[in-house]
C-alpha atoms as an extended CHARMM CRD file, in Angstrom:
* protein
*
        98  EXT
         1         1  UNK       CA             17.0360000000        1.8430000000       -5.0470000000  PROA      1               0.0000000000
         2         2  UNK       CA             14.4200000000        0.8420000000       -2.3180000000  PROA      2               0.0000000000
         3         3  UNK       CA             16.0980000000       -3.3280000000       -1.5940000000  PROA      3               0.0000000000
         4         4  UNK       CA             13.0730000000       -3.7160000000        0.7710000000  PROA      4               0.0000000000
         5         5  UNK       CA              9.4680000000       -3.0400000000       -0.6020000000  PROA      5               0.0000000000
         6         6  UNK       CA              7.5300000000       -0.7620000000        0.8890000000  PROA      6               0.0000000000
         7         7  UNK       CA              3.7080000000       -1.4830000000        1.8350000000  PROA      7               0.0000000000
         8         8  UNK       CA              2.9560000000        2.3250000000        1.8190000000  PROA      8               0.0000000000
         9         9  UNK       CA              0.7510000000        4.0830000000       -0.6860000000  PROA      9               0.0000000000
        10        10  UNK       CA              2.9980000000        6.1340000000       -2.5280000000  PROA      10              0.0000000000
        11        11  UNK       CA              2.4320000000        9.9950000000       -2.2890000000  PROA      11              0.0000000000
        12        12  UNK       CA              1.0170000000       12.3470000000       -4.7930000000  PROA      12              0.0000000000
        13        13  UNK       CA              3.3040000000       14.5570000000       -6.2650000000  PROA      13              0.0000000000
        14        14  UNK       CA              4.0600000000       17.9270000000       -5.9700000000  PROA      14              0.0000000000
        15        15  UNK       CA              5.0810000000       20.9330000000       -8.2210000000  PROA      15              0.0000000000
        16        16  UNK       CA              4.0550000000       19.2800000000      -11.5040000000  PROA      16              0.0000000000
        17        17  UNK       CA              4.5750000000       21.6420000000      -14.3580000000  PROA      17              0.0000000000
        18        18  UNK       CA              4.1300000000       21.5120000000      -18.4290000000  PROA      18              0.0000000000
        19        19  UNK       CA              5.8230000000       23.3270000000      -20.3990000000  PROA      19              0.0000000000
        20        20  UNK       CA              5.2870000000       23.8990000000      -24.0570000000  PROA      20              0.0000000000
        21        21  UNK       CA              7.7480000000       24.1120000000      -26.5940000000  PROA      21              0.0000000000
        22        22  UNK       CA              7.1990000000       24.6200000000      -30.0300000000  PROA      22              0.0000000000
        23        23  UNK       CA              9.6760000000       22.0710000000      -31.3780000000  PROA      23              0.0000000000
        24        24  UNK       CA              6.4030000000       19.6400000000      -30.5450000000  PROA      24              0.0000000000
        25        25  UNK       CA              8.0020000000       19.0690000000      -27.1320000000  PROA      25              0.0000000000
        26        26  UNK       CA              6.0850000000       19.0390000000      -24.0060000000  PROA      26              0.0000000000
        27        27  UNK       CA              8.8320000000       19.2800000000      -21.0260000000  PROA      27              0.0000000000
        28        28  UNK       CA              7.3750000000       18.4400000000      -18.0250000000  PROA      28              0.0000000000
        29        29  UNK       CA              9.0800000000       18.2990000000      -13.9270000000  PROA      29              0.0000000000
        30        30  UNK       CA              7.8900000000       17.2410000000      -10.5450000000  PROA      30              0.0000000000
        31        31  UNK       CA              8.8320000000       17.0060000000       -7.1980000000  PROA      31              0.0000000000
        32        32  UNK       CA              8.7780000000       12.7990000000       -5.5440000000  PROA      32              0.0000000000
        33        33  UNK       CA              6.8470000000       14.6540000000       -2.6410000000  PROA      33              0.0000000000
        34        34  UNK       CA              8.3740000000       11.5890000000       -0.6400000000  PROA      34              0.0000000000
        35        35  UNK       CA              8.3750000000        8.9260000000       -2.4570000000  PROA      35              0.0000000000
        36        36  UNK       CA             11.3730000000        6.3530000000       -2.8320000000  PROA      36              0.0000000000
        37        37  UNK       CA             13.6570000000        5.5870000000       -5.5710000000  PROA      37              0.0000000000
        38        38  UNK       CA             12.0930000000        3.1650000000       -7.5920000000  PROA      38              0.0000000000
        39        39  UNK       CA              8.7480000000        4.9350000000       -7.4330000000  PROA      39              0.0000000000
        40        40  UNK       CA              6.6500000000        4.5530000000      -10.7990000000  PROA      40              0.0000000000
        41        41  UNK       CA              4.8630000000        7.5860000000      -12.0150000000  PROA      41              0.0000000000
        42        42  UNK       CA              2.4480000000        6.8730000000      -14.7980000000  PROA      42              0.0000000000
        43        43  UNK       CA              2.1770000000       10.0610000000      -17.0460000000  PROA      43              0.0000000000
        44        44  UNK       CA             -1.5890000000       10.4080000000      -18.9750000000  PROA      44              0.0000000000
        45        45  UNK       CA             -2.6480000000       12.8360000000      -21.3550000000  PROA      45              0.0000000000
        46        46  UNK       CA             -6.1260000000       14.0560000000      -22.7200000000  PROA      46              0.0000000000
        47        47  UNK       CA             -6.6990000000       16.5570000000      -25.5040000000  PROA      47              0.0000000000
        48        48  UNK       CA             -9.8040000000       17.9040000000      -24.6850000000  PROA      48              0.0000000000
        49        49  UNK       CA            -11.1720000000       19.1020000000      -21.4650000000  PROA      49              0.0000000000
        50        50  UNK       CA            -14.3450000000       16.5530000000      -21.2430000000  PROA      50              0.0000000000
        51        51  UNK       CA            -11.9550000000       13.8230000000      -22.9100000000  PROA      51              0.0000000000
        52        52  UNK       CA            -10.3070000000       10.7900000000      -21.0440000000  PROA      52              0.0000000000
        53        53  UNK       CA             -6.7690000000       10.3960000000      -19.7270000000  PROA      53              0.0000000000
        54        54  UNK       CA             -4.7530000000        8.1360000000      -21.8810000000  PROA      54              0.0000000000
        55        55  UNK       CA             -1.3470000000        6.4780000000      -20.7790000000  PROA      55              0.0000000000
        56        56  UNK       CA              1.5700000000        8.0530000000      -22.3050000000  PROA      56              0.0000000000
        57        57  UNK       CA              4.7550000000        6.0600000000      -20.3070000000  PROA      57              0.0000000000
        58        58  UNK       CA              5.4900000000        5.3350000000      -17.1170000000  PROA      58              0.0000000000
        59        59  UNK       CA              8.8690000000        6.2730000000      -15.6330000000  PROA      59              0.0000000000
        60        60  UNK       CA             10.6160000000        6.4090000000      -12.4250000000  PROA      60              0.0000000000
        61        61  UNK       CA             12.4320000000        9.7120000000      -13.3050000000  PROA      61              0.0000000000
        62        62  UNK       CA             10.4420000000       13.1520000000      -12.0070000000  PROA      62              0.0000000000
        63        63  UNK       CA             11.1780000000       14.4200000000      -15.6180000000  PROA      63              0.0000000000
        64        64  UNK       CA              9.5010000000       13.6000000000      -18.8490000000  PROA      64              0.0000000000
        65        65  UNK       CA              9.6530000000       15.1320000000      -23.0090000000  PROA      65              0.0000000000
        66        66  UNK       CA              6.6040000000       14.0630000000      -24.6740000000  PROA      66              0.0000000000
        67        67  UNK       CA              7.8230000000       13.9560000000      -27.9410000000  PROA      67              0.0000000000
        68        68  UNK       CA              5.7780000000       14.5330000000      -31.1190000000  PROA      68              0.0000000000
        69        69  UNK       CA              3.3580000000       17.0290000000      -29.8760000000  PROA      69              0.0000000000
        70        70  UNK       CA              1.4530000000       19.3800000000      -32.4380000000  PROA      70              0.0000000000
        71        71  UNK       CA              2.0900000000       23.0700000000      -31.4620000000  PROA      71              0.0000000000
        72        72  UNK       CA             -1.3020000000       24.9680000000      -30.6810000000  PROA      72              0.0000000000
        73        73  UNK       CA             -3.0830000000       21.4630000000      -29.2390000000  PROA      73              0.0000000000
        74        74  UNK       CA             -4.3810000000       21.9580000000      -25.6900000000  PROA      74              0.0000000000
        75        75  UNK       CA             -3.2810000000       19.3340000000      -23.4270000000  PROA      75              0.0000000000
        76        76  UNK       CA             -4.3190000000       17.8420000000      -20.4040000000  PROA      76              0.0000000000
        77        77  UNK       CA             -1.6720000000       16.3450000000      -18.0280000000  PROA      77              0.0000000000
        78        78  UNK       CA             -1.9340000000       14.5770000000      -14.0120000000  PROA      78              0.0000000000
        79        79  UNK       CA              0.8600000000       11.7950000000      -12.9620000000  PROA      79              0.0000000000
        80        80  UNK       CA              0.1840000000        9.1730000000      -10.6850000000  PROA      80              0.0000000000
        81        81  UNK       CA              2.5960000000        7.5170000000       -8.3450000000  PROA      81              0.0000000000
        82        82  UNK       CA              2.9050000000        3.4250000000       -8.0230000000  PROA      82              0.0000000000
        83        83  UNK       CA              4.3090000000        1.2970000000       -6.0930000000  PROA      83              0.0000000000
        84        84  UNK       CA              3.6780000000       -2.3080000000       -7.2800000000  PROA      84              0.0000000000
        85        85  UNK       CA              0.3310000000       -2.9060000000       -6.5640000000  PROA      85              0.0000000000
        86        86  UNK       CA             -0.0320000000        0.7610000000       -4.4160000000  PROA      86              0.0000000000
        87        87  UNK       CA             -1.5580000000        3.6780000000       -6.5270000000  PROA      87              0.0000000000
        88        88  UNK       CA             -1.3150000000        6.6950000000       -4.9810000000  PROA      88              0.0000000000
        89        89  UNK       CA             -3.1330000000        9.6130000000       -5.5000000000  PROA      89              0.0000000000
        90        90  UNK       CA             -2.9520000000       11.8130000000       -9.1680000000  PROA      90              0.0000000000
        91        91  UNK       CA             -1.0890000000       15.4410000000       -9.3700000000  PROA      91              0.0000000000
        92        92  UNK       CA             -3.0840000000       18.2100000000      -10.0000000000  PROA      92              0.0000000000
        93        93  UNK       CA             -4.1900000000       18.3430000000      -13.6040000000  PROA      93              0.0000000000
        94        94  UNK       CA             -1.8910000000       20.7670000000      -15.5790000000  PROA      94              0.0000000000
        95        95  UNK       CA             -2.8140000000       22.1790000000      -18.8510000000  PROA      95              0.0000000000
        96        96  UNK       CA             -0.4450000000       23.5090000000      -21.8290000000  PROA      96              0.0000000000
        97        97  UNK       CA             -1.3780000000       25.3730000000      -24.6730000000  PROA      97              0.0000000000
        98        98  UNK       CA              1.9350000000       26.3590000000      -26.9500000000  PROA      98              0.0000000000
């Protein structure tokens, strides 16, 4: 865990993926790109392509199950890094259709 806080935006992260599974599951993994131990990521989802982002959790993990997910619903993912007040920039939105 990072004992002394760092005053540097956190970095975006890398290698985000989505994947679908049709136990209404969507497994998702990505890479701290840098970023300390301790480092928030806020996970959003929307469920249509013109639609806005909603929170779903925010963990410090690079590894997330949304539970409850209908199989066959588009969805929309990014992740954002934080750092107590520092945001850092979003992922690369990733889409999942199962």
């Amino acid at each position: 865990h990072d004992t002394t806080p760092s005053h540097e935006v956190p970095f975006q992260p890398t290698g985000f993926t989505v994947k679908g599974l049709d136990i209404g599951k969507n497994r998702m993994n990505w890479n701290r790109n840098g970023n300390k131990s301790g480092t928030g990521y806020t996970i959003e989802v929307k469920y249509a392509l013109d639609g806005e982002f909603q929170v779903v959790d925010t963990v410090t993990a690079t590894k997330y199950d949304h539970q409850k997910q209908t199989p066959g619903v588009p969805a929309w993912y990014r992740i954002t890094p934080r750092r107590g007040k520092l945001v850092g920039d979003p992922s690369e939105t990733v889409a999942v259709y199962n």
